[in-house]
C-alpha positions as CSV (number, residue, x, y, z in Angstrom):
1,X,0.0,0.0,0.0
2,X,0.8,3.6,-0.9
3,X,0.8,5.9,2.0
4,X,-0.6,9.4,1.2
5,X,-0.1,12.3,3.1
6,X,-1.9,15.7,2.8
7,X,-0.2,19.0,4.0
8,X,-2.4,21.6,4.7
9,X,-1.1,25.3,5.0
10,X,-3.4,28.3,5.6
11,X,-2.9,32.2,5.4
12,X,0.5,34.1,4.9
13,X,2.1,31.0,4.6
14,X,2.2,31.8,0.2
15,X,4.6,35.0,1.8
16,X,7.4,32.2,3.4
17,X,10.8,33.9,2.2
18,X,9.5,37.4,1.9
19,X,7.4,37.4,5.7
20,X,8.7,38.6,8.9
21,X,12.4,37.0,8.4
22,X,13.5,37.4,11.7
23,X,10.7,35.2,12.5
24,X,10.2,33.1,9.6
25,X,13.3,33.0,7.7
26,X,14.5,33.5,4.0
27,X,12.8,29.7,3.0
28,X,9.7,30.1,0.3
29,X,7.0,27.5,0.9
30,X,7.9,26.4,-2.7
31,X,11.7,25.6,-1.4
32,X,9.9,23.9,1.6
33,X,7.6,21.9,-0.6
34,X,10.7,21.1,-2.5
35,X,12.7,19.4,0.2
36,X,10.0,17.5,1.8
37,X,9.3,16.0,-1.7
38,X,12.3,14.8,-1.8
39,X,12.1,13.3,1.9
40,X,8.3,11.6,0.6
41,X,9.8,9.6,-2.2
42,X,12.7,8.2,-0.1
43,X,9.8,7.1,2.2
44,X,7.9,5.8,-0.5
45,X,4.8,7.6,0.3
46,X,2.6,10.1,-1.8
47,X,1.8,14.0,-0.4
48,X,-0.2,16.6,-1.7
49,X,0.2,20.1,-1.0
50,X,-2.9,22.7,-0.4
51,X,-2.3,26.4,0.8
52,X,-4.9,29.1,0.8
53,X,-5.6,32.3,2.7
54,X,-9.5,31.4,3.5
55,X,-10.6,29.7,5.8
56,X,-13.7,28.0,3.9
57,X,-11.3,26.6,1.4
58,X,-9.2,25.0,4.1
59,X,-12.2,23.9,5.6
60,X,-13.2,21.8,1.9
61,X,-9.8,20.8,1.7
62,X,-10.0,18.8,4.6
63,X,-13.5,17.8,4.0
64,X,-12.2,16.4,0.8
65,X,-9.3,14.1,2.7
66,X,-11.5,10.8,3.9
67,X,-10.8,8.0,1.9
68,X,-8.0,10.0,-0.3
69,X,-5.3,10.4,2.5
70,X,-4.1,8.3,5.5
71,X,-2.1,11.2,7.0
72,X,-2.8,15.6,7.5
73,X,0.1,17.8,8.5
74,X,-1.0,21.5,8.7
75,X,-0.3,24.9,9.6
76,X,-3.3,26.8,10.0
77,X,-1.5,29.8,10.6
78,X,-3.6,32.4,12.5
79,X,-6.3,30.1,12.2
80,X,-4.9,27.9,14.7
81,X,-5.9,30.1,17.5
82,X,-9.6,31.0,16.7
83,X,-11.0,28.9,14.0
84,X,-13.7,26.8,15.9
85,X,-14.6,25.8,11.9
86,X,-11.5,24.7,11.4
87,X,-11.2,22.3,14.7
88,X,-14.7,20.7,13.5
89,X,-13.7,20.2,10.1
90,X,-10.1,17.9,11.7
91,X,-12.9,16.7,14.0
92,X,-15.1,15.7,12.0
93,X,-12.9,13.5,9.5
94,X,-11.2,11.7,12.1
95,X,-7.7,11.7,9.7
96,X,-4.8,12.0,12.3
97,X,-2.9,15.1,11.9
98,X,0.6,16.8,13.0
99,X,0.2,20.4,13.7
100,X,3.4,22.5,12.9
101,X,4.1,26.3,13.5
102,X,7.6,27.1,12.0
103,X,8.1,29.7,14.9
104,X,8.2,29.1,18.9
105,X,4.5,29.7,19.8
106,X,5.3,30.3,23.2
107,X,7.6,32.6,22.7
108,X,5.1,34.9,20.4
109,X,2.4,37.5,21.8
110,X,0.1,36.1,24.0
111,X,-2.6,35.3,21.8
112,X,-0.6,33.1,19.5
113,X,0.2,30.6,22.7
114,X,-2.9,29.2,22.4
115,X,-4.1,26.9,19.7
116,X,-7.8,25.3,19.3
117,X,-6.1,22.7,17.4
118,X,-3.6,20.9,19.8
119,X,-5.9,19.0,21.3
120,X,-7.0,17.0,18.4
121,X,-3.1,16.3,16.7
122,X,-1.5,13.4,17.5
123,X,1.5,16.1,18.1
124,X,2.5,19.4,16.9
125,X,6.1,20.5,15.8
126,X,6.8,24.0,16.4
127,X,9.8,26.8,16.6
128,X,12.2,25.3,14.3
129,X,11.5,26.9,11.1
130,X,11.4,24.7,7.7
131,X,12.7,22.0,10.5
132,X,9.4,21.6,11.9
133,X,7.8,20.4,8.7
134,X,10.7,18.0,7.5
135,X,10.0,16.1,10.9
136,X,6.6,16.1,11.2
137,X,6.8,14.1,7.8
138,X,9.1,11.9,9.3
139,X,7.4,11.7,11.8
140,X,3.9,10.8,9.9
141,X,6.1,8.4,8.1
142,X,7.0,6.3,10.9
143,X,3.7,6.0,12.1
144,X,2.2,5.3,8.7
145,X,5.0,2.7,7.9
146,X,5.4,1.9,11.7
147,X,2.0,0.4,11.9
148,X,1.1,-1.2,8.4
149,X,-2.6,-1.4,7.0
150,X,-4.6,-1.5,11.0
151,X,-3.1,2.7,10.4
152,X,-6.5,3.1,8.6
């Protein structure tokens, strides 16, 4: 069986490279994409890539994963700390998921350390820029590959 893994990335995140670089770094979501293509085919599993800046979009995206994709990773990006939609939506299609943040959450303004999606992820990689989305596929990986065809 083919593994597929979905990764989900939602507002800003098209301005990777050119955003807040102190924060974010000089990394495009395109170079990101890049390398962790590159870490999927040595795995030998499939991902998809999906970024948009509304929230309703996201939101079909995901609905849109049962039955396609064994795996989510996302960054919901300011989403993450108010989108109530967007925690139903992960809810309600029961897909595990990895939640990433390429900064330290807790170290960023107060409102940012708080994320409606945490709860639900089987984990969440944060604070270690374009790091934090190389090993939450390797970390999907292993527990796609880890556990064989009962991981549906």
């Amino acid at each position: 069986m083919r593994y597929k893994i979905l990764i989900i990335n939602g507002p800003n995140l098209n301005l990777l490279g050119s955003r807040e670089q102190e924060i974010y770094g000089t990394a495009t979501l395109e170079e990101i994409n890049q390398e962790l293509e590159v870490i999927a085919r040595k795995q030998g599993v499939e991902i998809e890539f999906f970024q948009s800046n509304h929230e309703g979009e996201l939101i079909d995206k995901i609905h849109s994963a049962p039955g396609r994709f064994h795996y989510l990773i996302i960054n919901a990006g300011a989403y993450t700390h108010y989108s109530i939609a967007l925690y139903d939506a992960l809810k309600a299609v029961s897909i595990p998921f990895i939640e990433v943040h390429m900064s330290n959450l807790a170290a960023r303004e107060p409102f940012r350390q708080k994320s409606l999606l945490s709860p639900l992820a089987t984990g969440k990689i944060c604070g270690l820029g374009p790091l934090s989305y190389k090993m939450a596929l390797m970390a999907a990986c292993e527990i796609l590959l880890g556990e064989g065809e009962d991981s549906l």
